[in-house]
N, C-alpha and C positions, 0 to 999 in steps of 0.2 A: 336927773334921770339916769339911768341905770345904762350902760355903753353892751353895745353886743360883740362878742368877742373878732375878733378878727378872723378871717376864713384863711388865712393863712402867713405864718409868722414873717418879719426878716429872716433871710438866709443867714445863717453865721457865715463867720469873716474862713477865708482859710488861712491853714496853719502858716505858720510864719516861718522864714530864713528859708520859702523855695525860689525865688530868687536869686538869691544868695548862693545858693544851692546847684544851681545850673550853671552859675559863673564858673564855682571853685572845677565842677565837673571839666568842663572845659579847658581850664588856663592846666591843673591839672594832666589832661591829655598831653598837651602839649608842653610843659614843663617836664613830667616825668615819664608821658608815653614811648613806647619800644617805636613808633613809626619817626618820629620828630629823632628821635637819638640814632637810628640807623639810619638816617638822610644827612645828618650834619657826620656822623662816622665815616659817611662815603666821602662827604665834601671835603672832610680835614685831609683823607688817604689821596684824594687826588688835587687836594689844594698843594699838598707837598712833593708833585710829583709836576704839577704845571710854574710854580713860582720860580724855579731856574729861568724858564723859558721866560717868562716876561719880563725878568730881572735883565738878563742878556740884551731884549729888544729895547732897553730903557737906558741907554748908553750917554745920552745927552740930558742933560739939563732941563732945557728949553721943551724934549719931549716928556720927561718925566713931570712935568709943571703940568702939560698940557693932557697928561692921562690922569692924573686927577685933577682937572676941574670941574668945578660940582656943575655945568652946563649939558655936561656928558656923560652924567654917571656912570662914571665907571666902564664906559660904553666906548670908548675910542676905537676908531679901527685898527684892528693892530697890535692896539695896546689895550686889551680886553683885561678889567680886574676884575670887575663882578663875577663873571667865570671861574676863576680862580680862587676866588674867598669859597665860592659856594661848589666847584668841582661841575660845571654843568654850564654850556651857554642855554641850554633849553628849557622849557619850564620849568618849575618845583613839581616832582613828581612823588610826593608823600602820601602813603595811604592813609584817606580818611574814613575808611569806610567802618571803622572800628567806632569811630565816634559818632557820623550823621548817615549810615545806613539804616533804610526802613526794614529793620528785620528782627528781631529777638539777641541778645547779647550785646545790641548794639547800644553805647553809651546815653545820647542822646534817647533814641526809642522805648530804654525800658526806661527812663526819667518820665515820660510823654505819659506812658505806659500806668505809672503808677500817679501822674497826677488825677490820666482821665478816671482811675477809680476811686479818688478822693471826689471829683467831682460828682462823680456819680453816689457816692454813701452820703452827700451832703443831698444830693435831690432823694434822696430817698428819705433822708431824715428829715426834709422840711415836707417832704409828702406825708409823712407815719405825724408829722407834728399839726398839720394844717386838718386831716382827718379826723383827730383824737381833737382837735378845737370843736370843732364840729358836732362831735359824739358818735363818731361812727368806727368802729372793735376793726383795727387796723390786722388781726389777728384771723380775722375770716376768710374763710377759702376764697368766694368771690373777690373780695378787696387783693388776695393772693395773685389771685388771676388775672384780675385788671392790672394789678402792678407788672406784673412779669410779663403778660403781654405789650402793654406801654413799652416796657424799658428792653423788651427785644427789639419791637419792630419799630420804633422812635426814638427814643436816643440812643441807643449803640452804633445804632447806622447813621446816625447824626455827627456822633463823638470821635467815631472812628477815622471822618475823613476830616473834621479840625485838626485831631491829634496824629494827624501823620506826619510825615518827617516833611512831606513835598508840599503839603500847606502853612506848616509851621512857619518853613523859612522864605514864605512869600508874601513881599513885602507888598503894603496897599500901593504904591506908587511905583510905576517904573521899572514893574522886577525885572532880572537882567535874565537874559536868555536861556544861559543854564538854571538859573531856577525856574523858568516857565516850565522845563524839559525835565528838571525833577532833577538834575546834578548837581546835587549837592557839594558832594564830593570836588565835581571840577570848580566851583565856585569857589571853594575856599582854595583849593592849585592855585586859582589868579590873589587871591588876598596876598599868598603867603609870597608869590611871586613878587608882588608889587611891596611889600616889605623886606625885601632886601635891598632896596634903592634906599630906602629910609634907611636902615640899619649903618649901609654902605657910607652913605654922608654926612651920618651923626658920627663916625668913628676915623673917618678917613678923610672924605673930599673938604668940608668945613675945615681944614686945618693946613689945608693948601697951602695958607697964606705965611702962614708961620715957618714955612720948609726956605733953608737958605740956600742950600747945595745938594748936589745927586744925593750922596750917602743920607743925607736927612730922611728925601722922598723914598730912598727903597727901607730906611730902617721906619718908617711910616707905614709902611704897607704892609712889611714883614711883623711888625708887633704888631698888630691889628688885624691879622687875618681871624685868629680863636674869638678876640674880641669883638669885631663884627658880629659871628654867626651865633653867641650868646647874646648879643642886642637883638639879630633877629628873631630868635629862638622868644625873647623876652617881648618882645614887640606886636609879636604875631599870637602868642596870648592873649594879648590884651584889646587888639581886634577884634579874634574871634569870640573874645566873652563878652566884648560891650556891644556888636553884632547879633549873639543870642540872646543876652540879656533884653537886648532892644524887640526883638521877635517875642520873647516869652511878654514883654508890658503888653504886644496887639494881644494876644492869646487873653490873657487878665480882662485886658478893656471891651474883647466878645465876648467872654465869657459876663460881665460884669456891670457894666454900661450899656455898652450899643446905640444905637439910634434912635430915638424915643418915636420915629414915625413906623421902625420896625418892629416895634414893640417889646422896646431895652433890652437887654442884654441874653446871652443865648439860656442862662439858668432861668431866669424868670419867663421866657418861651418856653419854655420844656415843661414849667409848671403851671402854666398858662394850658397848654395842652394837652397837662395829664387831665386836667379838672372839662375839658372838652371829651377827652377821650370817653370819662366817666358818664356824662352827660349822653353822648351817642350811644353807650354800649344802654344804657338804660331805656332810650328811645325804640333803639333795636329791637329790644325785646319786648317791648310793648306793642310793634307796629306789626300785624303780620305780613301786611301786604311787602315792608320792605326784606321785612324773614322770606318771603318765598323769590323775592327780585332774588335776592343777596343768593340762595339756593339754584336760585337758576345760573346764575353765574358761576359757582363753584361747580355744579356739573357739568358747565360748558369747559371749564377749564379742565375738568378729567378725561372730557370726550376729547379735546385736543392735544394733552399730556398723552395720550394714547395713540392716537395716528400720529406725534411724534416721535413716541417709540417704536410704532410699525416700522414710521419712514430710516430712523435707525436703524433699526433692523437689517432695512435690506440695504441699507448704505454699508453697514458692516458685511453683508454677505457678496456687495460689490467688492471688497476688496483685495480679494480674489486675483492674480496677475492673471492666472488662464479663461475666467471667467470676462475680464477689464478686456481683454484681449479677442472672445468671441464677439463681445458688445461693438468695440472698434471696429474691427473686421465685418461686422455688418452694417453698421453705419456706413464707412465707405462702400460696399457693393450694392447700399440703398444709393447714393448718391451719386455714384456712378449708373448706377440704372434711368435713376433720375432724368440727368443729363443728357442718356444718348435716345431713350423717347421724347424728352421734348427737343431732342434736336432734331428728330426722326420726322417729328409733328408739325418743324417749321420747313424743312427740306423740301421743296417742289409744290407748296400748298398753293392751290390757286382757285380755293372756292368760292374767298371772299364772305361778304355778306351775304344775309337770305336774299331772295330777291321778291320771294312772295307775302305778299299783305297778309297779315291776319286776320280771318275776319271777324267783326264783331263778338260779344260773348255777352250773350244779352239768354239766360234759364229763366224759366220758370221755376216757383216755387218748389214743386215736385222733384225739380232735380238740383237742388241745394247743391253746389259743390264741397267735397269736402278738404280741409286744406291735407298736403303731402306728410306724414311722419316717417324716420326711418324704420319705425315699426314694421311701417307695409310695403317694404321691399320690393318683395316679392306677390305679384297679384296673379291670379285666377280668374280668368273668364272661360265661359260654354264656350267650346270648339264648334257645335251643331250649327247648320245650316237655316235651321229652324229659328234659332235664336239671332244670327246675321240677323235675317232677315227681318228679323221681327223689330231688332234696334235700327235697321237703314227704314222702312217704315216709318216707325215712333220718328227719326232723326227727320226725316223729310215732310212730315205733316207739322211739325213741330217748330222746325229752326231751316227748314228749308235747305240744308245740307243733304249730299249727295249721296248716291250709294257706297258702301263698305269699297274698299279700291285695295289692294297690293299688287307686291311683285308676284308674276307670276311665273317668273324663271328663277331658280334659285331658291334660297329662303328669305323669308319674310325677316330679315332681322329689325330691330327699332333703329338701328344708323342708315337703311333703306329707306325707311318710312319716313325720317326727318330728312332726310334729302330729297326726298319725292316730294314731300310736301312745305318745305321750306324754301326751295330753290325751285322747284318744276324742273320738265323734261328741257322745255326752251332754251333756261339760263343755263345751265349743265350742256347742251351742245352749244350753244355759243361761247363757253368754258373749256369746250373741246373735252369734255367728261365725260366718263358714263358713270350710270346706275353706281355700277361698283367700286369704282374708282372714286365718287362722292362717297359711299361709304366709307372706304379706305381710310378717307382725310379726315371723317369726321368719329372711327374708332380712334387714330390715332392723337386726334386733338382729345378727347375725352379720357384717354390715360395718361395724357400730359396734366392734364387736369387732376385727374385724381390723385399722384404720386406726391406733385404741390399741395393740392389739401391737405395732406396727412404730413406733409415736412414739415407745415408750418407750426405746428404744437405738437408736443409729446402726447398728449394725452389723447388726441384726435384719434391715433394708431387704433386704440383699445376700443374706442365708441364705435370706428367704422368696422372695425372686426364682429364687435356683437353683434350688430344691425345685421350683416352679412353670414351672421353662425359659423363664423370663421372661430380657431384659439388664436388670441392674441401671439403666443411666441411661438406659432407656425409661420411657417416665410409664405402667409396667407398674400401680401401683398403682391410680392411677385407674381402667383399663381393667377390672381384675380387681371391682373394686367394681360396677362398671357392669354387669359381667356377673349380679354376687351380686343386686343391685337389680330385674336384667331376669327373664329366662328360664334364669338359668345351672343347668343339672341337681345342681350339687354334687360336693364331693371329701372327703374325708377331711379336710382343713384348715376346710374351715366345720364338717365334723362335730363336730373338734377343739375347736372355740368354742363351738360351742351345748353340747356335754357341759362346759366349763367353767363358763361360764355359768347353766344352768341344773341343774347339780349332777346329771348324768345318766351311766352309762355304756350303751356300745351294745358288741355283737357283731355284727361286719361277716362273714356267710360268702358264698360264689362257687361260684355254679355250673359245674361242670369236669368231662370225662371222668375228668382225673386228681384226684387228693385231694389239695386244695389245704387247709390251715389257715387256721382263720378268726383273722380280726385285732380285736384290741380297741380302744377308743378311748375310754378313761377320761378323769376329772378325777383322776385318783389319781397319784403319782408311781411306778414300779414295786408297786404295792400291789394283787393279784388283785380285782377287787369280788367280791363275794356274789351280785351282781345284776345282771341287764344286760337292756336290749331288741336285741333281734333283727332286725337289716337283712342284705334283700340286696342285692346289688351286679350290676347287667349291664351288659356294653356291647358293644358291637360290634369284631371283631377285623378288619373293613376301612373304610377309605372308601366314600363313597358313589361314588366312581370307580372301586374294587376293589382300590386299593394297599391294602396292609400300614398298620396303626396300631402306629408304632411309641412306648409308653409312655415312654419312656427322656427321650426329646425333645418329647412332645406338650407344648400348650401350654392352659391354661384354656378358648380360643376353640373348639379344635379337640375338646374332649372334651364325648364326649356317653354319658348313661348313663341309667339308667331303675333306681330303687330300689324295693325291694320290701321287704316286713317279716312275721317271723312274729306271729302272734296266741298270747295263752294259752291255747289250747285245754283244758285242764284240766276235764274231764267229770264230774258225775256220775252214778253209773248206778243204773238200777232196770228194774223189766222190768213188763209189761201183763200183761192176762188168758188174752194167748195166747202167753206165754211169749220175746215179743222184747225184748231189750234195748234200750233208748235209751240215749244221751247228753245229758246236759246242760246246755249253755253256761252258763260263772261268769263273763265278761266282761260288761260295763257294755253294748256295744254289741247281743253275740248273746244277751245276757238279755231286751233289751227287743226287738229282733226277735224272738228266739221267744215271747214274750210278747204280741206284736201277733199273729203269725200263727195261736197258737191261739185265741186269741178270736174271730176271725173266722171261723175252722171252727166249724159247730153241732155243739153237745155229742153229739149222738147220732150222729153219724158220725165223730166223733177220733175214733175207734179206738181207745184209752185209758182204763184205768179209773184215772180219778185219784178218791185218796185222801185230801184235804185236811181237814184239822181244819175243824170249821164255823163257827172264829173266825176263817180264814183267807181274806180274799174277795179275788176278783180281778175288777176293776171294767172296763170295757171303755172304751174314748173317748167315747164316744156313750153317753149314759144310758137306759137302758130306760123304755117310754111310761110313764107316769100311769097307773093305772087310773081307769074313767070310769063314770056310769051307775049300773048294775044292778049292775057289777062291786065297786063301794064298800060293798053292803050287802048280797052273798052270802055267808053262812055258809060257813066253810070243812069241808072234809066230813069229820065225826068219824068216829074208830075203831070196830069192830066187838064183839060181847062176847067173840067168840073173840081177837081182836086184842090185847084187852086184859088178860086171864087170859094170854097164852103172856107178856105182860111183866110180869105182877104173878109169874109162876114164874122168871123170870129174873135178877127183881131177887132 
């Protein structure tokens, strides 16, 4: 039968004597290099200027014996030669950078340089060989473009980083630290270093033994100084070219072999994965759904290529000294602002916790609450009387809460209204507070609150300024503080704080001809509370000039509202002697008002037959007189015999 051709040839072999060829480069460097001949030019200039000296300190016999033995290379204290051959006790300090720099002109690099282009005309040629087996016109634009896309973004950037200088000379086992670090350079410092011990005691220390008298050991050392530093010179070639030779055989055996579980050698992966490439890029085009993935991805990458040149942008236009300098400048007088409100906030605070229960939050369907967004800031209820009344109504046939209630001295602000009605009058005088004075604490805990919100993310700044129809790079902050601090009536953003803060939720409802839903403003995340207090919300739907208040654009300065809150009114009932029902007050506040105001009515005019157990007393302010006198030692007036027979029949 007839054999089908193969899909793709053996690679041919590469050209022959680069081996060879990287040796001669090297020992070359260092045989006829201008670096290796200005290093031994210095050593000979200052070999001839140290060798008195050591001659003179070698006076005896017995020491001259003992500075060259080869135990010591060269090394005795004292009697230092190695120094002296080579003009240096410190390391070999030769530039190598002419020969194993990764850079262009450098010896080593462009050798690397022009193999990886053999490399690569060799994948090219077994690709143009393995296509034309095949029958496919290696000549066509497509096959053009497959190739030169392949071989940009696949093997150039594959080749580029075997063929560098810092993985060249990185050996599979063990590599020594300056080659991890890419010093090449210093790497070969320590070779050349460590062949001069070699050089030294092939010329000198070995011949120890043959020395019979002084004049021997100094005519020893003095003929042999030139001689040494050409053994070195010769020595140290031959290191570093069976060292790179040794590195170019790994390079060969990746390139060529490799691991058969990695699937051989790096030339036949590359051709392995043009013939993948081919296969995908044809997939591609046939598949639309991955054509529109692949599109949606490329746009994502232009839209973010683009807000990272925004963000450029303004990084370059930060760099600015008087610009870096206003930005500082305000950062610290935010942070010092910071600082001395919430210190303001913690200074004399003795509000504590609420002390009043929330009660239940049990709507009916009709009035769905709606959750808080910072969209609606800012809200609008009917100021009319008409309207009160109409929601204290609705509220009390409905949910059994009380009538509308505020301050009625002063203004009605929303830090009034959660004080009145999260603490009561009670806990606030047994706090030693007033009205206002709970206020106070709780404006200033709610711009402590806010200044932290906004510190802790940059970008917060910009969100709470829109919300607010602030411009962000207005010292809008400040100003907004300043209001919370002063006279500012409140919005649902300090609501927002103090129910975090203070582990509270409130129901916001608004007075309306039409049926507006009322808003919540928890500490919860979407999470219904159980519980909530009860605020209302008015404001006025003009100016004081009669324009239109348009909510959309108002601004913290410009909004003005008056809050209100309901009470628990929750009663309990009993009825008198003449068949009228009362109600009860179970609040803290209308317990002890009604409790003042009947004690001051004489019993025989309430109107009332109360019924109290006779262990149950009810003591008035003011304590009843002393008895005085006569009145200390009158008998109280006994029972009669009929009196006392209808109780002895009852018992």
């Amino acid at each position: 039968t007839e054999q089908s051709p193969p899909l793709s040839p053996s690679p041919p072999p590469f050209g022959e004597g680069y081996r060879s060829k990287i040796e001669n480069l090297v020992a070359n460097f260092v045989e006829e290099g201008e670096a290796i001949a200005d290093f031994l030019a210095r050593a000979e200039e200052r070999s001839s200027q140290s060798w008195p000296t050591l001659k003179n300190s070698l006076r005896h016999y017995s020491t001259a014996m003992m500075a060259i033995d080869p135990k010591h290379n060269g090394l005795l204290k004292g009697k230092e030669i190695l120094p002296v051959v080579f003009g240096s006790r410190s390391l070999v300090r030769v530039d190598f950078s002419q020969l194993a720099a990764d850079e262009p002109e450098s010896i080593l690099h462009d050798f690397l340089q022009d193999f990886k282009e053999l490399v690569i005309d060799l994948l090219v040629s077994s690709v143009d060989q393995a296509l034309q087996v095949n029958g496919v016109d290696t000549q066509d634009v497509v096959v053009e473009t497959l190739k030169e896309s392949f071989m940009t973004c696949d093997v150039h950037a594959l080749l580029d980083e075997r063929f560098s200088i810092k993985c060249f000379f990185m050996p599979k086992r063990s590599p020594p630290v300056d080659l991890q670090n890419g010093g090449v350079a210093a790497y070969f410092n320590k070779l050349a270093a460590k062949e001069r011990v070699t050089a030294l005691r092939d010329k000198v220390l070995k011949k120890a033994t043959d020395q019979s008298s002084l004049g021997e050991v100094h005519a020893l050392i003095e003929n042999n100084l030139e001689t040494t530093r050409e053994a070195w010179r010769h020595q140290l070639a031959t290191t570093l070219s069976k060292f790179t030779v040794t590195q170019f055989g790994l390079l060969m055996a990746d390139l060529t072999e490799g691991r058969k579980r990695m699937g051989g050698g790096l030339i036949k992966q590359l051709l392995r994965a043009f013939l993948q490439h081919i296969v995908q890029t044809d997939q591609m085009k046939s598949n639309a759904a991955l054509r529109r993935e692949l599109s949606r991805y490329i746009n994502d990458f232009r839209r973010q290529n683009a807000a990272l040149h925004s963000l450029w942008t303004r990084l370059e236009k930060q760099s600015d000294p008087e610009e870096l300098g206003r930005a500082a400048a305000r950062h610290v007088d935010m942070r010092r602002l910071r600082e001395a409100v919430v210190r303001q906030a913690g200074s004399g605070a003795n509000l504590g916790s609420p002390a009043q229960k929330m009660p239940a939050l049990s709507l009916v369907r009709e009035d769905a609450p709606k959750w808080w967004h910072p969209s609606e800031n800012f809200l609008r209820g009917d100021m009319s009387v008409a309207q009160l009344n109409a929601l204290s109504a609705e509220m009390l046939s409905k949910y059994r809460l009380g009538a509308c209630q505020m301050k009625t001295e002063g203004y009605a602000s929303l830090f009034h209204a959660v004080a009145k009605l999260a603490w009561g009058q009670k806990s606030l005088k047994s706090r030693l507070l007033t009205l206002n004075d709970a206020a106070a604490q709780l404006r200033a805990v709610c711009a402590a609150q806010v200044l932290n919100y906004c510190a802790k993310k940059d970008e917060r700044n910009a969100k709470v300024a829109g919300f607010l129809h602030e411009a962000p790079a207005s010292d809008w902050k400040e100003q907004y503080i300043a209001l919370i601090k002063g006279n500012y009536p409140g919005d649902l953003f300090c609501l927002w704080h103090l129910a975090c803060h203070y582990k509270l939720d409130f129901c916001i409802w608004r007075p309306s001809a039409e049926k507006l839903p009322p808003i919540l403003v928890t500490q919860r995340d979407k999470e219904l509370p159980t519980a909530a207090h009860h605020l209302i919300v008015t404001a006025d739907s003009d100016k004081a000039d009669g324009t239109p208040i348009d909510l959309s654009t108002i601004t913290p300065s410009e909004y003005e509202a008056q809050w209100w809150f309901f009470a628990d009114d929750r009663k309990v009932r009993f009825s008198d002697a003449k068949g009228k029902v009362h109600l009860l007050a179970t609040t803290d506040d209308e317990a002890e008002a009604s409790t003042k105001a009947r004690l001051a009515v004489p019993r025989s005019t309430d109107g009332v037959e109360w019924t109290s157990p006779s262990s149950y007393r009810i003591t008035a302010d003011v304590p009843p007189p002393r008895p005085t006198g006569a009145e200390i030692h009158h008998r109280p007036e006994q029972p009669t015999e009929a009196e006392r027979a209808w109780k002895k029949a009852r018992r």
